[in-house]
C-alpha positions in Angstrom: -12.5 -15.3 -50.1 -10.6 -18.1 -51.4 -8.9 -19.7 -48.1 -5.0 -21.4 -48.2 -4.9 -24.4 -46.9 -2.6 -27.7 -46.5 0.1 -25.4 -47.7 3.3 -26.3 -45.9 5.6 -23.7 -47.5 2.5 -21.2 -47.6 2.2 -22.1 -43.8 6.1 -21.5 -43.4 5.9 -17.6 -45.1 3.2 -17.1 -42.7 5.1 -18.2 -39.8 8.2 -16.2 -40.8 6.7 -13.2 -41.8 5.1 -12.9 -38.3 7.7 -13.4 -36.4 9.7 -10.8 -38.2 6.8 -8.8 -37.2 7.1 -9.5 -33.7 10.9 -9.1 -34.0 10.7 -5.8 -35.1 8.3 -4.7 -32.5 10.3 -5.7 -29.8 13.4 -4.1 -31.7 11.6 -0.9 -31.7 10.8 -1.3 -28.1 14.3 -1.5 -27.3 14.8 2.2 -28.5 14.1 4.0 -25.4 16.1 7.6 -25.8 14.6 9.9 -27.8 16.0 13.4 -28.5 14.3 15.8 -26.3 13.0 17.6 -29.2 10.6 14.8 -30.7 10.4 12.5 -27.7 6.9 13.1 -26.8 5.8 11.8 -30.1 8.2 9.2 -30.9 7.3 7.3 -27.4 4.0 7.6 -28.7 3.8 5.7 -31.3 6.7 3.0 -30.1 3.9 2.3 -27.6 1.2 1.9 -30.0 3.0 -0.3 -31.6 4.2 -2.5 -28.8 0.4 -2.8 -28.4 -0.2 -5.0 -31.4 2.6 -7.6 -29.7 0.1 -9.9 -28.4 -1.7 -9.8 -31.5 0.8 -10.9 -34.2 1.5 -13.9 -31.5 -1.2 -15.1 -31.3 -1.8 -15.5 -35.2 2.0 -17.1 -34.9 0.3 -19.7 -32.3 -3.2 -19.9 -34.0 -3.8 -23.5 -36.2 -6.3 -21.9 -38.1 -5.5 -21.0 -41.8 -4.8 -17.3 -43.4 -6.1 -16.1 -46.4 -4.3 -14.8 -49.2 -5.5 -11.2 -48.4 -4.6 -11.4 -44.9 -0.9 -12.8 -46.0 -0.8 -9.3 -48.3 -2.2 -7.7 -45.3 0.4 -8.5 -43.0 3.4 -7.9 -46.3 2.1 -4.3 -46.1 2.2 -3.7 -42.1 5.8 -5.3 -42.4 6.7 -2.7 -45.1 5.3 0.2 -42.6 6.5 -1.2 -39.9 10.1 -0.9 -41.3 9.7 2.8 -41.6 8.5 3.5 -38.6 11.8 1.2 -37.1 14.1 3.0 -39.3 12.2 6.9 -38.1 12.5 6.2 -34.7 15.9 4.6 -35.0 16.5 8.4 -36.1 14.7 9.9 -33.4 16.9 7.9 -31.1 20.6 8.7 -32.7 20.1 12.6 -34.5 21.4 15.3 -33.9 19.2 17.3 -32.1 20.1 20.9 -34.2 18.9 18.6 -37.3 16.0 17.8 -35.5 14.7 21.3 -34.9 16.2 22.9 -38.0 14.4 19.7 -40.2 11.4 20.3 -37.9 8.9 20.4 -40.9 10.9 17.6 -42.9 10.5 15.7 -39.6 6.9 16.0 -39.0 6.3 15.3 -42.7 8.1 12.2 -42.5 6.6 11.1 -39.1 2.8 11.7 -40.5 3.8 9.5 -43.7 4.6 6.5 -41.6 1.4 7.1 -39.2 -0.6 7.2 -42.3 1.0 3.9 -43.8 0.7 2.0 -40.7 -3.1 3.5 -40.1 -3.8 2.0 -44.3 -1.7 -1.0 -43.5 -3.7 -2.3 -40.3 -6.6 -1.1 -41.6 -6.3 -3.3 -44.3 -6.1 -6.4 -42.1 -9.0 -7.7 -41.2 -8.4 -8.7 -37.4 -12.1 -9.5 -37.0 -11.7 -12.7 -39.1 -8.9 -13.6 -37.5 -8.3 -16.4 -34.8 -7.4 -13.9 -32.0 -8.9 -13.2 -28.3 -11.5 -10.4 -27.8 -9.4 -8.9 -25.6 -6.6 -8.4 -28.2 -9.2 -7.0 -31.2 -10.6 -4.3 -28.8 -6.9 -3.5 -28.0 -6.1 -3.6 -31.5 -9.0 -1.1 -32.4 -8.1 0.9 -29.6 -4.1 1.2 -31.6 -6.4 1.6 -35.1 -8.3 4.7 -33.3 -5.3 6.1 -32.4 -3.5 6.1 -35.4 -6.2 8.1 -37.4 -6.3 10.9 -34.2 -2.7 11.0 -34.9 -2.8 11.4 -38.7 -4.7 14.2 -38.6 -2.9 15.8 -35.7 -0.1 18.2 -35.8 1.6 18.8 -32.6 2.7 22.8 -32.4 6.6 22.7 -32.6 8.7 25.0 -30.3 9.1 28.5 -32.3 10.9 29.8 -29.6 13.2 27.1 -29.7 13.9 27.1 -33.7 14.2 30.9 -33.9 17.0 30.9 -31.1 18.5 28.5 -33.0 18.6 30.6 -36.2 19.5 33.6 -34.6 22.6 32.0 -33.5 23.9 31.3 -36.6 23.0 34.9 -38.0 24.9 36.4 -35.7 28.5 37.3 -35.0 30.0 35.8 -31.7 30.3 39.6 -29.9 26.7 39.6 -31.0 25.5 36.7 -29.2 23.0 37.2 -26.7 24.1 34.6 -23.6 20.6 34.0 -22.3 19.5 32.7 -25.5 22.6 30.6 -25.2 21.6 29.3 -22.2 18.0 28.6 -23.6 19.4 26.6 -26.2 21.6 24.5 -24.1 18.8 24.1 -21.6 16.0 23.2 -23.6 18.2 20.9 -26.4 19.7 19.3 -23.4 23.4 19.8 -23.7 24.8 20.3 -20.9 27.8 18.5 -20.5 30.6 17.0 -22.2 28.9 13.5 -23.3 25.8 15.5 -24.6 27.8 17.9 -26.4 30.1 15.0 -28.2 27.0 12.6 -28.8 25.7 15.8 -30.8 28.8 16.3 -32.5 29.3 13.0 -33.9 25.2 12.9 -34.6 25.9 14.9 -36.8 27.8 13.3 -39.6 26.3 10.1 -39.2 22.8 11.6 -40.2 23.9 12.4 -43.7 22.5 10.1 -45.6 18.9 10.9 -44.1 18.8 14.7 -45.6 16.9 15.1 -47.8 18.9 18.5 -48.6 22.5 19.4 -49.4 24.1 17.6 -46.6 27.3 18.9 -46.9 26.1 22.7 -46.2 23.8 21.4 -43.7 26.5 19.8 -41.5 28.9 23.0 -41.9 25.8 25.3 -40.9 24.7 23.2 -37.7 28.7 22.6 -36.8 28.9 26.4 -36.6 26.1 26.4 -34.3 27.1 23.5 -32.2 30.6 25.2 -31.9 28.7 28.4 -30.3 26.9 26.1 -28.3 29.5 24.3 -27.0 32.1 27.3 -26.4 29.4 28.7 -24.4 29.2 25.7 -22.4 32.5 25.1 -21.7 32.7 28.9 -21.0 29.9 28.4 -18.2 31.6 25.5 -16.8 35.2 25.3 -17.4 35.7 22.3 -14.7 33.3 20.1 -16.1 34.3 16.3 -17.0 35.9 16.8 -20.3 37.9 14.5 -22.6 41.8 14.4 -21.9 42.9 17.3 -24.7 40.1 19.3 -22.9 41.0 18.8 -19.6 45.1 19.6 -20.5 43.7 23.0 -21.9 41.7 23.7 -19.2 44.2 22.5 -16.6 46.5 25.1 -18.3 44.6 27.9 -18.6 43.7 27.6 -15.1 47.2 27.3 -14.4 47.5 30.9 -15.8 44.4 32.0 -13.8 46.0 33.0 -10.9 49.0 35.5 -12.4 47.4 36.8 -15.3 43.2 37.2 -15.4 43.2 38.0 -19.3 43.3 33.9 -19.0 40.5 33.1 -16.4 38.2 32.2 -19.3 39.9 29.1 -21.5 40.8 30.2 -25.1 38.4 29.4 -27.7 39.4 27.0 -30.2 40.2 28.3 -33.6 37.6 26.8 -36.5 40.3 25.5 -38.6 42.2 23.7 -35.8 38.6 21.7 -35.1 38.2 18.3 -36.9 34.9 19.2 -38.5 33.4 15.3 -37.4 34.2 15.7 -33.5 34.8 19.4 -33.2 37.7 18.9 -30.8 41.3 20.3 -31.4 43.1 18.1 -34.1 45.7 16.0 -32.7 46.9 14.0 -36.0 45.2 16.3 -38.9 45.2 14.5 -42.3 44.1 15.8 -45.8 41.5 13.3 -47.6 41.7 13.0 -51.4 38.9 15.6 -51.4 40.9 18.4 -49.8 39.3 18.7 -46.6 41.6 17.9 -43.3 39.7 15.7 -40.1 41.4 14.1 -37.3 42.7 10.9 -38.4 40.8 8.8 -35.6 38.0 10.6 -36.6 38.1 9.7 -40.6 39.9 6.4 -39.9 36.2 5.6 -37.8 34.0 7.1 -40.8 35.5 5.1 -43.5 35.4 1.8 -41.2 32.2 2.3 -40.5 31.6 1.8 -44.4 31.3 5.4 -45.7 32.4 6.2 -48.8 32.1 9.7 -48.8 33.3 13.0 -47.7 31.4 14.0 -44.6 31.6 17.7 -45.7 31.9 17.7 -49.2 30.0 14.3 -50.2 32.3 13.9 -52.9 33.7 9.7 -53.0 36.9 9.3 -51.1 40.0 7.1 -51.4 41.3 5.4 -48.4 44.7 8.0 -49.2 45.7 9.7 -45.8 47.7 12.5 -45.9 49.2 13.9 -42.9 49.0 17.9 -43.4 52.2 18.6 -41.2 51.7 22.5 -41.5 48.1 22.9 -40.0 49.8 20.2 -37.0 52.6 23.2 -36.6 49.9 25.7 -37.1 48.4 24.2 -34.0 51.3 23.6 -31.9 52.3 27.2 -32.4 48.6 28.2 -31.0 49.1 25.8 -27.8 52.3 27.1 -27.3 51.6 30.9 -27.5 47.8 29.9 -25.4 50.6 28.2 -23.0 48.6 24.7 -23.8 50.6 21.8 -24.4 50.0 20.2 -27.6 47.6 17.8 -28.1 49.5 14.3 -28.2 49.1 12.1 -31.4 48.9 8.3 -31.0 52.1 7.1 -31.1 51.0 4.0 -33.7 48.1 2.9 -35.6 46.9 -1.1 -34.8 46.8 -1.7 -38.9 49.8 -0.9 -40.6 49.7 -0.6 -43.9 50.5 -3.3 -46.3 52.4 -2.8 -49.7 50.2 -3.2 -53.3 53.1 -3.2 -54.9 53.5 -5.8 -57.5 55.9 -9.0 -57.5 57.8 -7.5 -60.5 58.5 -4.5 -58.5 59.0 -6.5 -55.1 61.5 -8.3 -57.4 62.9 -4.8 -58.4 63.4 -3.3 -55.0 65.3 -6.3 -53.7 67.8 -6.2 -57.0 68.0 -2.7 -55.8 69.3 -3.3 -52.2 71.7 -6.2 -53.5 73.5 -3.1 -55.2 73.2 -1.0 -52.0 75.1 -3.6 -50.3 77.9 -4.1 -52.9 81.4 -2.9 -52.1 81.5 -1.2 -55.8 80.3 2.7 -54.8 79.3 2.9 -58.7 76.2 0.3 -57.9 75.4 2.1 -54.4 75.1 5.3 -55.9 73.2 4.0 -58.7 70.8 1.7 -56.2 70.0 4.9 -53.8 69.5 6.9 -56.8 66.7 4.6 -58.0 65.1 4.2 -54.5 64.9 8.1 -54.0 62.9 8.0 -57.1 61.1 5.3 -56.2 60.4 6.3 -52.7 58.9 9.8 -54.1 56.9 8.0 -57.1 54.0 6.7 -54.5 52.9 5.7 -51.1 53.1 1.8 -51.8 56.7 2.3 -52.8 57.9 3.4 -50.0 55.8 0.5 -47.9 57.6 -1.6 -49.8 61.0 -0.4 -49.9 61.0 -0.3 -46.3 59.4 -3.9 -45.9 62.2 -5.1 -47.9 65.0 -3.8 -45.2 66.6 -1.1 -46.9 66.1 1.8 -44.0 69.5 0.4 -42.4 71.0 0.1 -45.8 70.2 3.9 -46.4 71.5 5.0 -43.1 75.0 3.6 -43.6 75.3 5.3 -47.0 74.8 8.6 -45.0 78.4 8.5 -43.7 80.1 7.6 -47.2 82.7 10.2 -48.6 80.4 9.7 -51.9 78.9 13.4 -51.8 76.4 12.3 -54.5 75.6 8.7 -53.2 74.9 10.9 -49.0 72.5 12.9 -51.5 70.7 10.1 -53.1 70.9 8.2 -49.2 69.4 11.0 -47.5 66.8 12.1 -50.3 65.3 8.7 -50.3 64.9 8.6 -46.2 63.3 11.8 -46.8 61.0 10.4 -49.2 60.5 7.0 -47.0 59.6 9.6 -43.8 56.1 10.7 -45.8 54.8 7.2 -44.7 54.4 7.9 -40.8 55.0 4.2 -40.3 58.2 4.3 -41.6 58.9 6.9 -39.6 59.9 5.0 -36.5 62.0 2.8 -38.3 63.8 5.5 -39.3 64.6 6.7 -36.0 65.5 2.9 -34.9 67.8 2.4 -37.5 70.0 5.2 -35.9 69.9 7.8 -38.9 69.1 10.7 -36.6 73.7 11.2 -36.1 73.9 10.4 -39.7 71.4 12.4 -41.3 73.1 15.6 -39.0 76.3 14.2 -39.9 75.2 15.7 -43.5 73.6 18.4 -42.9 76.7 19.7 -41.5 79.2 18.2 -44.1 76.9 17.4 -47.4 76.4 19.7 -50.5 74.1 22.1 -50.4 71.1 20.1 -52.0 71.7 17.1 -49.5 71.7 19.7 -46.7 68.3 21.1 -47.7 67.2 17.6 -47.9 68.5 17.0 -44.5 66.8 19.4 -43.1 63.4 18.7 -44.4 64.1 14.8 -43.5 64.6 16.3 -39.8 61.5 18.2 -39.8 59.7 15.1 -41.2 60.8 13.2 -38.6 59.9 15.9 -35.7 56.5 15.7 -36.4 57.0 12.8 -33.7 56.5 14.5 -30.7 59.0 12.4 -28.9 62.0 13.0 -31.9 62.0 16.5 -31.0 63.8 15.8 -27.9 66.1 13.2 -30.3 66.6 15.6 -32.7 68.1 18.4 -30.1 69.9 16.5 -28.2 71.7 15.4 -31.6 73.4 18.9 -32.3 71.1 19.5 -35.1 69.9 22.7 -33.6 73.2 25.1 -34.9 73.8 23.6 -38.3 70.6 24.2 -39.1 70.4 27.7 -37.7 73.4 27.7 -40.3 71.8 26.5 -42.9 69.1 29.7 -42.3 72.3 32.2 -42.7 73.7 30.6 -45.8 71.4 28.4 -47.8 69.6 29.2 -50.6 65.8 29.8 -50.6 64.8 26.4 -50.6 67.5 25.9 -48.2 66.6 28.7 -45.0 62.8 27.4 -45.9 63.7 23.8 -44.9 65.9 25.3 -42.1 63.4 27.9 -40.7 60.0 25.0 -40.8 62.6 22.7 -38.9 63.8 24.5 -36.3 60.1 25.4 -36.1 59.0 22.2 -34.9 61.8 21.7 -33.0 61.4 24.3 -30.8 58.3 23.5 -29.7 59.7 21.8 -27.6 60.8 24.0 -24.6 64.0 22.3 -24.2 65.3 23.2 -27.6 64.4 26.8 -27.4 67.6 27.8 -25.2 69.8 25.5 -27.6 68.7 27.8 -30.7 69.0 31.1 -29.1 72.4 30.2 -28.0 73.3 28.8 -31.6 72.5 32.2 -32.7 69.2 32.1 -34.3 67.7 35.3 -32.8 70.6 37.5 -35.2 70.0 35.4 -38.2 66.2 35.5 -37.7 66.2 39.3 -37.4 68.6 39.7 -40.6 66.1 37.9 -42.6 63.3 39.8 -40.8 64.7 43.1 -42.3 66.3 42.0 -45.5 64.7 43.7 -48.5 62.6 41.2 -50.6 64.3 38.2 -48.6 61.2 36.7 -48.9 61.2 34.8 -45.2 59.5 37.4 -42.9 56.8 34.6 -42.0 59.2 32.1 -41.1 61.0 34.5 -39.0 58.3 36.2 -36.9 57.0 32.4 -36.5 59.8 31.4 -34.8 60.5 34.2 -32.8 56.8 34.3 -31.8 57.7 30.8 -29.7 61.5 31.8 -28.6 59.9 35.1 -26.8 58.2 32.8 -24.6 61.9 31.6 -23.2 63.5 33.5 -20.8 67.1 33.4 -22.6 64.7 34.2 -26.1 62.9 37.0 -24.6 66.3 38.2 -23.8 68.3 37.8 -26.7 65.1 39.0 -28.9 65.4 42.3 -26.7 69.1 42.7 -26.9 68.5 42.8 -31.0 66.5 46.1 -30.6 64.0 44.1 -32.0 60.8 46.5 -31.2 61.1 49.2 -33.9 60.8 46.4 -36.1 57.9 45.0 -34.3 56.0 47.9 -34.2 55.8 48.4 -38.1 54.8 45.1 -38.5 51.9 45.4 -35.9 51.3 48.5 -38.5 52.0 47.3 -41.9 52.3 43.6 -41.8 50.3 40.6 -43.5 47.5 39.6 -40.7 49.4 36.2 -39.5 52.5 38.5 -39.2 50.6 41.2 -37.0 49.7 38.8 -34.6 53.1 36.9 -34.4 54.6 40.6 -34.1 52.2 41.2 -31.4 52.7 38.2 -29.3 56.6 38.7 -29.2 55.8 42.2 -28.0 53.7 41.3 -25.1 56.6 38.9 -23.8 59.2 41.6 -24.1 56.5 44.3 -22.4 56.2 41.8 -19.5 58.3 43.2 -16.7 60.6 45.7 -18.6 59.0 48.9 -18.8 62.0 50.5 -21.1 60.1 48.3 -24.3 56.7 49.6 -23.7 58.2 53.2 -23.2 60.1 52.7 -26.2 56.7 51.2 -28.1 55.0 54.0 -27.4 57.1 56.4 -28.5 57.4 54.8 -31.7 53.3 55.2 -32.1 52.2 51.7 -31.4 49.2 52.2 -30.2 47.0 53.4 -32.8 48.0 50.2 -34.8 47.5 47.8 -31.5 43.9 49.8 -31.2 43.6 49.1 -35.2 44.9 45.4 -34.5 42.0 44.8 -31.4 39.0 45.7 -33.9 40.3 44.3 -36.9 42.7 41.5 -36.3 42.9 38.0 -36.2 41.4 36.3 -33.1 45.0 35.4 -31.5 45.8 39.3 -33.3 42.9 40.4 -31.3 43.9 38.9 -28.0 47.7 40.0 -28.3 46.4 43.8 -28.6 44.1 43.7 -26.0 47.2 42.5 -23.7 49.1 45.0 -25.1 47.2 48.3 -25.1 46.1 46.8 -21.1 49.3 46.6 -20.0 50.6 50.0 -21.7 47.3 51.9 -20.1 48.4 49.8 -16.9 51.7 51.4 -17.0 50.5 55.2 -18.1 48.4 55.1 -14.7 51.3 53.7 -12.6 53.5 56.9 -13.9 50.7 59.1 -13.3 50.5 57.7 -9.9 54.3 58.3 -9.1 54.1 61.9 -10.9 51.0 62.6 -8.2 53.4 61.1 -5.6 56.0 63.1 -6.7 53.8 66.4 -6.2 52.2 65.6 -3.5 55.7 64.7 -1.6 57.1 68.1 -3.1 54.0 70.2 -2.1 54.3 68.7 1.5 57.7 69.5 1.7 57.3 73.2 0.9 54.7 73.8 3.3 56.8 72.3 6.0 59.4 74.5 5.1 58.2 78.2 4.1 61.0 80.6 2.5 62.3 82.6 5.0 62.8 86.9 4.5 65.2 88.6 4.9 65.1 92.5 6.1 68.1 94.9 5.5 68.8 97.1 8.4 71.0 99.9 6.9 73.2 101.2 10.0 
């Protein structure tokens, strides 16, 4: 064996190469929590490992030469040593669903890397070496165990994996709770933390499959969601992140008056961001289609992933809010009686413009028109920017960068009808970006952008409208907004626009009254007659918008009322029978507000044959469909017994009273 010797740079490698060596031990060392389900043999081997520490240093403080064999040697344990860092690095961050789901993956991969570090150290010859006794018999002792270990196959937890599947297989009604409870007890997820370090596990395991990942993340989220529903079910005071905590704060709230609410409503799949499984507070579309939370995405892509998390297709850094699952989810809080998750009210990183200097140059020719006294060049100028603003996202940066918000907001109040079109159209446009949208509302266009819906043509009042309901997504411009007198023209606009026009109207006044304060301002601008005109209009085409709206107003005392006054049941009661699915279970939840306390509706909801359809609704509904029925047909049956009662009464009272006083006979005595 030819020795190396005199070598400096030889000597150097050798030096370097072990202390990576010892390095990576002691980084292996410092991963400590194992998931439950492979800890027994993970700790295992990190231990073995740590054993060969006082080897490697003493061939870093030896003086004696390596050979070029032993230098090959100690390449190869360096390369198996890496594996076994990067599987337990695993062990310590998986999910543990993957973990038992993967189990034969897992054990596959674990026996590779045993193997390649039993071949590796086997390789070296540690005899030959300038090391103490002490450390070789130590080192054979590591050696030994390896090869028991190869050849070893540790008997997983059936039990454990078959709970697991039958889980997924089966339907929530289905789901057997003490297998529930097995599977939170033995996976170890018990509590909030657990159940969000799972969650976010998860996605950052992708890469590692060795599978589809995107059908293996959307199989064990589905199980996860069961898991944790069941949880939070068990323990509905347990330390929970703030959203949680406002929805279990509320449905306790609701506890004491109404015990169809004891248990905290489940969260709907599609309101989930599919990375955290929480409720979405700021859902945005990626260029793939799928909709996360934004924190949530914003923290995948910064942590350098380029792909979907569901769909593993690339992704653009393109966020698009997707305002109508944000309403859809705002509408379940408020008819849940949860208040709306809250969305950050700014981002740190604003975004920067990519627009060109030719078309930097372009904009600010453009806003040198705006401000020119000739109306010609204004209306020319915020006809270009409208276009502008709606040809891309790094337009309408840029146009806002360069200042011309303010300029747009004065043009709102100019007797130009077409230049208030092209004024208001581009804001609408410039709203899309959600930083822009502040600016907006700073520059004061909130008076002037009503100030046209009321008095503009019909297409600027359209565009009005949507610019409002842009700008409402802002939890905060709600309040704004209706305290503005915006409320009426647009309940206006809902009587007398066009198609286009009551659709921009009805998805406003939507968002506004989410807001409890704005709900008495629409009733009393007379939404409830116009809502209930479209509602019956043949072919009218806005019976979803209507029923939305009135789903939320029926929650208001004064909505409740008007909605009552309309003789609004009849109407009700056919869609509970013959409606779309959504519309059966907005129907439904307006009924169980106008059943609460006033006995004439559910008399007169009963004689028009609603129960058959709320019994059809309770099997076959949606969930909220499903929940509205059972609330219905409980407190119709309440009332039936509470008449039967008062008819017993009633007898009972009458019977008593004619056995106190028996008929009396009268005999005839002719004379």
């Amino acid at each position: 064996m030819a020795e190396i010797g005199g070598d400096p740079a030889m000597e150097e490698d050798r030096g370097a190469l072990v202390q990576r060596l010892i390095d990576t031990i002691n980084e292996i060392a410092s991963i400590s929590d194992y998931r439950c389900v492979v800890k027994k043999q993970y700790c295992n081997l990190a231990r073995r490992l740590k054993l060969l520490t006082p080897m490697f240093e003493e061939i870093r403080d030896s003086k004696e030469e390596v050979s070029q064999d032993t230098l090959k040697a100690l390449l190869s344990f360096m390369e198996a040593l890496e594996s076994a860092k990067e599987l337990l690095r695993f062990g310590g961050e998986s999910s543990k669903i993957y973990l038992v789901l993967e189990r034969e993956q897992i054990m596959m991969k674990f026996h590779e890397v045993t193997a390649q570090l039993e071949q590796a150290l086997s390789g070296l010859s540690y005899e030959n070496l300038d090391i103490s006794d002490e450390v070789k018999e130590q080192v054979e002792l590591v050696l030994a165990q390896f090869r028991r270990a190869k050849g070893r196959f540790d008997s997983p937890d059936v039990e454990l994996y078959e709970d697991l599947l039958s889980i997924y297989s089966k339907n929530e009604a289905a789901t057997d709770p003490t297998v529930l409870r097995r599977l939170v007890d033995k996976l170890e997820l018990t509590g909030i933390a657990e159940l969000t370090q799972e969650s976010l596990a998860l996605h950052e395991m992708v890469t590692f499959s060795d599978g589809d990942p995107g059908e293996s993340i959307e199989k064990m989220s589905m199980l996860l969601k069961k898991i944790k529903d069941f949880v939070q079910t068990e323990n509905p005071d347990m330390d929970a992140p703030a959203a949680e905590k406002n929805i279990l704060a509320s449905c306790s709230g609701q506890a004491s008056t109404d015990k169809n609410h004891k248990v905290p409503p489940v969260i709907p799949d599609d309101f989930r961001c599919p990375i955290s499984l929480e409720l979405m507070k700021d859902p945005v579309i990626v260029s793939t289609g799928q909709t996360y939370d934004r924190s949530c995405i914003e923290r995948w892509l910064e942590a350098g992933h380029g792909t979907c998390p569901k769909t593993q297709q690339s992704l653009s850094n393109t966020l698009t809010p997707n305002y109508a699952l944000r309403s859809l989810i705002a509408q379940w809080c408020e008819a849940n009686g949860i208040e709306p998750p809250k969305r950050p009210n700014s981002r740190p990183n604003k975004t920067a413009s990519a627009c060109s200097p030719a078309e930097h140059t372009k904009i600010e020719i453009l806003l040198h028109k705006l401000m020119s006294v000739n109306p010609e060049d204004q209306r020319s100028a915020a006809g270009e920017i409208r276009l502008l603003a709606k040809r891309n996202a790094d337009n309408r940066v840029a146009i806002a960068e360069a200042g011309a918000i303010p300029l747009l907001v004065g043009l709102l109040s100019t007797p130009d009808s077409r230049t208030q079109e092209h004024a208001v159209t581009a804001l609408l446009n410039l709203s899309i970006c959600e930083d822009n949208k502040g600016s907006i509302i700073s520059s004061g266009a909130i008076p002037g952008i009503v100030h046209v819906l009321k008095n503009g043509g019909m297409e600027a009042r359209e565009n009005a409208a949507a610019t409002l309901f842009s700008l409402s997504v802002v939890d905060e411009n709600k309040v704004r907004i209706g305290a503005s007198g915006a409320i009426p023209p647009l309940v206006k606009l809902l009587s007398e626009g066009t198609q286009r026009g009551k659709k921009d109207a009805a998805t406003a006044l939507f968002n506004l009254c989410i807001y409890q304060g704005n709900k008495g301002k629409a009733v009393r601008a007379g939404v409830v007659s116009t809502l209930m005109k479209l509602l019956t209009e043949p072919g009218g085409g806005m019976v979803d918008e209507a029923l939305a709206i009135l789903a939320i107003l029926s929650s208001h005392p004064e909505g409740k009322a008007a909605i009552g006054a309309a003789e609004a049941v009849p109407v009700l009661v056919e869609v509970i029978g013959t409606g779309s699915p959504r519309n059966r279970e907005n129907a439904a939840a307006v009924l169980v507000h106008l059943c609460s306390g006033d006995q004439q509706h559910i008399i007169e909801a009963q004689k028009l044959g609603v129960m058959s359809s709320l019994l059809e609704l309770a099997q076959n509904g949606t969930d909220r469909g499903k929940r509205k029925a059972a609330q219905l047909l409980e407190r119709m049956n309440r009332f039936a017994e509470q008449q039967m009662q008062v008819q017993a009464q009633a007898q009972a009272e009458a019977q008593s009273e004619t056995q106190s006083h028996p008929p009396t006979t009268t005999n005839a005595i002719g004379t």
